[in-house]
C-alpha positions as CSV (number, residue, x, y, z in Angstrom):
1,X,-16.0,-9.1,-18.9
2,X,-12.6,-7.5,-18.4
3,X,-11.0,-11.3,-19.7
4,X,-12.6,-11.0,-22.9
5,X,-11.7,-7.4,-24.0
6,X,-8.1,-8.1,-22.8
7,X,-8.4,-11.3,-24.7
8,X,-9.8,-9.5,-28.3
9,X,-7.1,-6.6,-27.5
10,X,-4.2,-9.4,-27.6
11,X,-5.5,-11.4,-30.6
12,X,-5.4,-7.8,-32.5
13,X,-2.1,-5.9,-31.3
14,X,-0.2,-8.9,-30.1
15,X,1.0,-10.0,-26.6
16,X,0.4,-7.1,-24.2
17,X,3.0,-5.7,-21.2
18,X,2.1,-7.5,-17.7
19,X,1.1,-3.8,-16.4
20,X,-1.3,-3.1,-18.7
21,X,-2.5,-6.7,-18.4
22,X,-2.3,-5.7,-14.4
23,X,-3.6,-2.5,-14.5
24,X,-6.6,-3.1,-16.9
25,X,-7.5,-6.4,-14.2
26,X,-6.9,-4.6,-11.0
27,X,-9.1,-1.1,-12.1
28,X,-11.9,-3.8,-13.4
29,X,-11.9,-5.6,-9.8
30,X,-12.1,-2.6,-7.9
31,X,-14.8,-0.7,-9.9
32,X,-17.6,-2.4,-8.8
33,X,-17.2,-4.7,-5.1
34,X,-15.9,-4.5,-1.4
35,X,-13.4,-7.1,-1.6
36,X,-12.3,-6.6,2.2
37,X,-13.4,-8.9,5.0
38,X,-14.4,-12.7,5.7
39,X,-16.9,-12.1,2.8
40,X,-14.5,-10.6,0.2
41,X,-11.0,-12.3,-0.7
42,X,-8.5,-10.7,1.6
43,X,-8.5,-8.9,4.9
44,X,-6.2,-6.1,5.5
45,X,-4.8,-5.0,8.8
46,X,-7.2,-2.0,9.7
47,X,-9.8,-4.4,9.4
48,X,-8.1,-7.2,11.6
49,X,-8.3,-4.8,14.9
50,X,-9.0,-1.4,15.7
51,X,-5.2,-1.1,17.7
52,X,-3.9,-0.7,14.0
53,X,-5.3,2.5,12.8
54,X,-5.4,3.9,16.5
55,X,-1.4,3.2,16.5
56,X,-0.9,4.9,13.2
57,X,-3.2,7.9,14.3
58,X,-1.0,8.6,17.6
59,X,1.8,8.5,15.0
60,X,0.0,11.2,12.8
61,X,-0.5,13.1,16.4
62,X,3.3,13.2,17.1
63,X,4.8,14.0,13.8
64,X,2.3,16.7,13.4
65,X,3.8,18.1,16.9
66,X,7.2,17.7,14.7
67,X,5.9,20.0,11.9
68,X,5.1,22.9,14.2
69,X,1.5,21.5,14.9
70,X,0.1,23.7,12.0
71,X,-3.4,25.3,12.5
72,X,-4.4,23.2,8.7
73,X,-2.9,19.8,8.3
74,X,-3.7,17.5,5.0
75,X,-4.0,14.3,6.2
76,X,-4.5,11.8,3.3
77,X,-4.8,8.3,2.6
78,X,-4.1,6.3,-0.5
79,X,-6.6,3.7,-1.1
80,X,-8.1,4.0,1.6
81,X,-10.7,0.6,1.2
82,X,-13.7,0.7,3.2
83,X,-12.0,4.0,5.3
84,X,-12.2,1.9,8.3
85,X,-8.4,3.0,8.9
86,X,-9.1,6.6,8.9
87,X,-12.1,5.9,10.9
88,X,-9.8,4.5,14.3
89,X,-7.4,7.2,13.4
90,X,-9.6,10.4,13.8
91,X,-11.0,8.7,17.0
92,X,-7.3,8.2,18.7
93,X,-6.4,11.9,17.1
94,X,-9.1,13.5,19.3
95,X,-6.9,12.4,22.1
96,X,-3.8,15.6,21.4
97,X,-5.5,18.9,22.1
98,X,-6.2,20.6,18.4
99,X,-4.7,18.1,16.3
100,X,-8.3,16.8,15.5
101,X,-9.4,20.5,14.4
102,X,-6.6,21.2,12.3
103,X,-7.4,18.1,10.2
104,X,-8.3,18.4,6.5
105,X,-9.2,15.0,5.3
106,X,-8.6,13.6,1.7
107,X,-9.0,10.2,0.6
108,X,-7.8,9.1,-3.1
109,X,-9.9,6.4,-4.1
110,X,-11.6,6.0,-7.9
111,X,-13.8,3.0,-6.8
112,X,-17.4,4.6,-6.8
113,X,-18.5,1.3,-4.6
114,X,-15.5,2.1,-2.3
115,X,-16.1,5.8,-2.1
116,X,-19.7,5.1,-1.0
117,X,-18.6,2.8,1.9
118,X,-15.6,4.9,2.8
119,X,-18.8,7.5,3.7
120,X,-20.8,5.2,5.6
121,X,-17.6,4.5,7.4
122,X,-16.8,8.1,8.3
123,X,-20.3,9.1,8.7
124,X,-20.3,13.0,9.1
125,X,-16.6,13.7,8.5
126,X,-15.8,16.0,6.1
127,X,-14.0,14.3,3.3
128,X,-12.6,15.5,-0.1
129,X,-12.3,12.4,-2.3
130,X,-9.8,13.1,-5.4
131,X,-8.6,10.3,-8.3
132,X,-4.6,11.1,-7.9
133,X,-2.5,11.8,-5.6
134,X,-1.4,14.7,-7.4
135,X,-4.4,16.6,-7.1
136,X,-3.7,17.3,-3.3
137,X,-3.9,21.0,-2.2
138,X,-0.6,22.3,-1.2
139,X,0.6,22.8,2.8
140,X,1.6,20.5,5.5
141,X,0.2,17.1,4.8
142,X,0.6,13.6,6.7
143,X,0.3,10.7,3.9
144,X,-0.7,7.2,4.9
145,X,-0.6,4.5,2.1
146,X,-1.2,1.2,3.7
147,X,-1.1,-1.8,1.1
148,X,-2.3,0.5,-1.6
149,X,1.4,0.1,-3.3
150,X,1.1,-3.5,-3.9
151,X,-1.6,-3.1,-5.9
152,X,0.1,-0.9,-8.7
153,X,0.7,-2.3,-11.8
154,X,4.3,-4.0,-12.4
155,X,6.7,-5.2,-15.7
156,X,8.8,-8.6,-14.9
157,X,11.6,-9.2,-17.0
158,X,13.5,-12.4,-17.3
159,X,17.4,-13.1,-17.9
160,X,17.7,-15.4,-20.7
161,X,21.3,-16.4,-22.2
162,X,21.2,-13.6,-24.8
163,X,20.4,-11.1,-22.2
164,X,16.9,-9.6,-20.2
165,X,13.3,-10.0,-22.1
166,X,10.0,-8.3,-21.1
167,X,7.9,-10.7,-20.0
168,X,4.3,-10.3,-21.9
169,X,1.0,-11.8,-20.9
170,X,-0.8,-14.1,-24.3
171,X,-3.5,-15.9,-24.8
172,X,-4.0,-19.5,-26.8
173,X,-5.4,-21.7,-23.9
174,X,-5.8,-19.4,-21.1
175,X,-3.6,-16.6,-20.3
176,X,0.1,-17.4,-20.2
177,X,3.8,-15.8,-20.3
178,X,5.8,-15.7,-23.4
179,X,9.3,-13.8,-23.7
180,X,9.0,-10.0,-25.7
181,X,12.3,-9.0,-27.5
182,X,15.3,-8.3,-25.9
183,X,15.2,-4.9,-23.8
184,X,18.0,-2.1,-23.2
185,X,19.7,-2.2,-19.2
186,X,17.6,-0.4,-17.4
187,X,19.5,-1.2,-14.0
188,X,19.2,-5.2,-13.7
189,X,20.7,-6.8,-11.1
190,X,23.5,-9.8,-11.1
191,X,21.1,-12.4,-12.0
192,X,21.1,-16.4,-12.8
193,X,19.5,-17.5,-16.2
194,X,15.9,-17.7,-16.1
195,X,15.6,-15.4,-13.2
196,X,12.7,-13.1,-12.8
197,X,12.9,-9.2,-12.2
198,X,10.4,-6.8,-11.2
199,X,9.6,-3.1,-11.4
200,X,6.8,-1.1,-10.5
201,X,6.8,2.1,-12.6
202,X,3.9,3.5,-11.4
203,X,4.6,2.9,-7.7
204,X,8.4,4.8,-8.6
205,X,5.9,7.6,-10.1
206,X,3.8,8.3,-6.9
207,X,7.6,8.0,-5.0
208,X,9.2,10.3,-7.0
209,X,6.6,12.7,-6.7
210,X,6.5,12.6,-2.7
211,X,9.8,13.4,-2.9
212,X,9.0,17.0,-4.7
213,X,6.2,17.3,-2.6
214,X,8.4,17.3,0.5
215,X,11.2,19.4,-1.2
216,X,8.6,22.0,-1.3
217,X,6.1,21.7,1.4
218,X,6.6,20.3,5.4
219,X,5.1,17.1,5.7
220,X,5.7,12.6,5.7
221,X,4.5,10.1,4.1
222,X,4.1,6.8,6.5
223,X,3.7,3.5,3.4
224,X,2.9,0.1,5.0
225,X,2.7,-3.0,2.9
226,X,4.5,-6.0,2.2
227,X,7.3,-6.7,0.4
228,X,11.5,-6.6,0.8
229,X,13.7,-3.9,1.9
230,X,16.1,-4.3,-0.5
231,X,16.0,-4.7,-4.5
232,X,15.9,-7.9,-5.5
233,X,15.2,-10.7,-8.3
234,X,12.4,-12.7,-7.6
235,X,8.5,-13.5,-9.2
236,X,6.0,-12.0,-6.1
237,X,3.0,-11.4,-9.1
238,X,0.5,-13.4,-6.8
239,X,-3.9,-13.6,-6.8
240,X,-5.9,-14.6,-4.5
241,X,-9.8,-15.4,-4.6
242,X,-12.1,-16.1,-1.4
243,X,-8.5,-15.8,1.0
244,X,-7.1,-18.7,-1.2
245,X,-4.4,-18.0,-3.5
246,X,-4.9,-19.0,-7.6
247,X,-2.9,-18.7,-10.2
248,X,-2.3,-14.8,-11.1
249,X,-3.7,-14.9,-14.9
250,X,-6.3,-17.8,-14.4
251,X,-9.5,-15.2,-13.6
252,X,-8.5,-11.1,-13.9
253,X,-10.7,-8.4,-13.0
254,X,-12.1,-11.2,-10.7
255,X,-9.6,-11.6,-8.4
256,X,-7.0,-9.4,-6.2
257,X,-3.9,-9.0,-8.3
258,X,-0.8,-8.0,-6.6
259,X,3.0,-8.0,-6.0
260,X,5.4,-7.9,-3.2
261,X,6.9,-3.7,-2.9
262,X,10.3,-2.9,-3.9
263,X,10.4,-0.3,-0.6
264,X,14.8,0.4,-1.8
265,X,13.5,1.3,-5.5
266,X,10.6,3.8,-3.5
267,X,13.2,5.5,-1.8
268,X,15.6,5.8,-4.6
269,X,12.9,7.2,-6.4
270,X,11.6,9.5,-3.2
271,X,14.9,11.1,-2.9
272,X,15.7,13.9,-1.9
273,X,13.1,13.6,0.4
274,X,14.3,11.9,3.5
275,X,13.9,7.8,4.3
276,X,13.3,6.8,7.5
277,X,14.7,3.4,6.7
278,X,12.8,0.2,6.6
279,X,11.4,-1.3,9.7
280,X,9.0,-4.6,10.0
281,X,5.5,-4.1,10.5
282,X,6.1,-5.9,14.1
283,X,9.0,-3.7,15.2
284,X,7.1,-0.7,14.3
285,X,4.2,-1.4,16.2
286,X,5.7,-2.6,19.2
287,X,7.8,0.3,19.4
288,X,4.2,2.9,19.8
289,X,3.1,0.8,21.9
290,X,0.3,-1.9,20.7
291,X,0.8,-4.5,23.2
292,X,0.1,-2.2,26.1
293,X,-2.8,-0.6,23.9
294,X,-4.1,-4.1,23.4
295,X,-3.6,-4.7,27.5
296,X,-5.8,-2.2,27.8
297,X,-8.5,-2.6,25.6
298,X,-8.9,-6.3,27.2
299,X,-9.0,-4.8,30.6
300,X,-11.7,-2.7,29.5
301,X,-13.6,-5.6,27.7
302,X,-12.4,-8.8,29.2
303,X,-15.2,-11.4,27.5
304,X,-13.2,-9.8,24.2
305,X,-9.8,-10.2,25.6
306,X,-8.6,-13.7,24.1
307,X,-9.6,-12.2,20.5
308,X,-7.7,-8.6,21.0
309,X,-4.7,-10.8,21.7
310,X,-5.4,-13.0,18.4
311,X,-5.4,-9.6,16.7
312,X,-2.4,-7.9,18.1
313,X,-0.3,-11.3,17.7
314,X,-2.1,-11.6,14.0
315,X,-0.4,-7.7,13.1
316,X,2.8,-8.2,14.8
317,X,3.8,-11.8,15.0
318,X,6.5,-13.1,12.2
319,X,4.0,-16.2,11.6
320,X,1.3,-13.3,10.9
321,X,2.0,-9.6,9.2
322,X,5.0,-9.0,11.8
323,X,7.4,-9.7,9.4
324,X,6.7,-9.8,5.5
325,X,4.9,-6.7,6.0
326,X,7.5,-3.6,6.4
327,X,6.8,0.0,6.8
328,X,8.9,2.8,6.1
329,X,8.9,7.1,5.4
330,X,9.0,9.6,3.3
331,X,9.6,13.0,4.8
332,X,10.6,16.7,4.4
333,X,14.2,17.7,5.6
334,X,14.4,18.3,9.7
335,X,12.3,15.4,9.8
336,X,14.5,13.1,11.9
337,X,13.9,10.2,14.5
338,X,10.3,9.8,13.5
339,X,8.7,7.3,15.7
340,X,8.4,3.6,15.4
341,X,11.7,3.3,13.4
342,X,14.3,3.2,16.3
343,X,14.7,1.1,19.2
């Protein structure tokens, strides 16, 4: 059990960082399971309806038109869970003549359990699976990350009146917070006492090196997830079990650990690769289109057509994903106006 080792590793070396805490709990709980779907703890939007990863696809279709349509295109996806998003998005690719055959597929995924449903899922695709993103070949490349950065492990730190503590993770009965020693400014904002602030190092990592990536090579990166568009204070560490939230240390390795994304902190970190801006999930896919795509699809299957509305109103509605969920890229220079992010 992943609780236990974290536990005998705190009685020995003392109260531990919340991102190794997070990122010894979140490896742990996606080693082994498929925690997607009614049966798992959390749905995620490819899985909700098909429109989703079809939308994104036609998106992949056009900017590769932007790069030149290149003969060999990386397309990639960061955790990509059970590949059921890449699976709608090669189908709706086949529909722009070549873009399907210049396709070189690469998932990053180190779950072995996910890995072997991701090739169920795309049956007799050719896939190259790789543990980083930093192992991707070289060339054009379309990257899609959708809620993969939420699950990267984050530090909070807390103002207190003698200025900002880390905030470690201890252990007497249960896991619980306790202030480390003050820490050097490393960019706080204007706070109020006891207020909580976040930052995702490895998240700035993977940012940062998009943004060489696309100083070098042609290409965008399209990240989907929730969070706020601007830096900000705030506590978003949140867990959920069985699609009920619990508290975020009661049960690691056992449950999915995440926080909200800091999408201002990815671009600063992206730059000087070019930001499209944030957009809400809702906005974005209205503007390619998934209400007519969804009119269509329950023309074309009307006993179906009262759940492919649930579903399009579930990924676009603000009392659904429409609104907490934003989306925003990442791209090489003459990269401008990319779709979905003006009206």
């Amino acid at each position: 059990m992943i609780a236990e080792a974290l536990r005998r590793e705190i009685e020995t070396q003392g109260p531990m960082k919340l991102s190794r805490f997070m990122g010894r709990a979140v490896a742990h709980y996606y080693s082994g399971r498929d925690p997607f779907g009614q049966r798992g703890d959390f749905i995620t939007a490819p899985e909700i309806s098909q429109m989703f990863g079809e939308i994104i696809g036609l998106w992949a279709a056009v900017v590769w038109q932007m790069l030149g349509s290149p003969s060999e295109l990386i397309l990639a996806e960061l955790g990509p869970g059970r590949g059921t998003l890449m699976a709608d998005l090669l189908r709706a690719a086949v529909t722009l003549p070549g873009f399907r055959q210049a396709l070189r597929v690469h998932l990053v995924e180190t779950s072995p359990s996910l890995r072997q449903r991701q090739g169920q899922t795309l049956g007799e695709t050719a896939v190259t699976w790789l543990d980083a993103i930093e192992q991707l070949p070289p060339g054009p490349a379309i990257i899609v990350a959708n809620e993969f950065f939420d699950a990267l492990p984050i530090d909070q730190y807390v103002r207190r009146a003698d200025g900002w503590h880390a905030r470690l993770v201890a252990n007497g009965e249960g896991f619980h917070f306790v202030d480390g020693a003050v820490v050097e400014d490393i960019g706080f904002p204007e706070c109020e006492l006891g207020e909580i602030f976040e930052v995702n190092q490895p998240a700035r990592e993977v940012a940062a090196w998009l943004g060489r990536r696309f100083g070098e090579s042609a290409g965008a990166a399209l990240i989907i997830d929730y969070g706020h568009a601007q830096s900000a204070a705030g506590d978003t560490l949140q867990a959920v079990g069985k699609h009920q939230a619990v508290s975020a240390l009661s049960d690691p390795g056992e449950v999915d650990l995440t926080a909200h994304v800091d999408f201002a902190a990815l671009a600063r970190a992206a730059a000087p690769a070019a930001s499209s801006g944030v957009v809400t999930q809702g906005a974005f896919l209205r503007r390619l289109g998934i209400e007519l795509r969804a009119a269509r699809l329950a023309a074309a299957r009307p006993d179906q057509a009262a759940d492919i509305e649930t579903a399009c109103q579930r990924l676009i509605n603000p009392r659904g994903m429409g609104t907490l969920f934003k989306v925003m890229a990442l791209s090489s220079a003459g990269l401008t106006e990319l779709p979905g992010f003006n009206a």
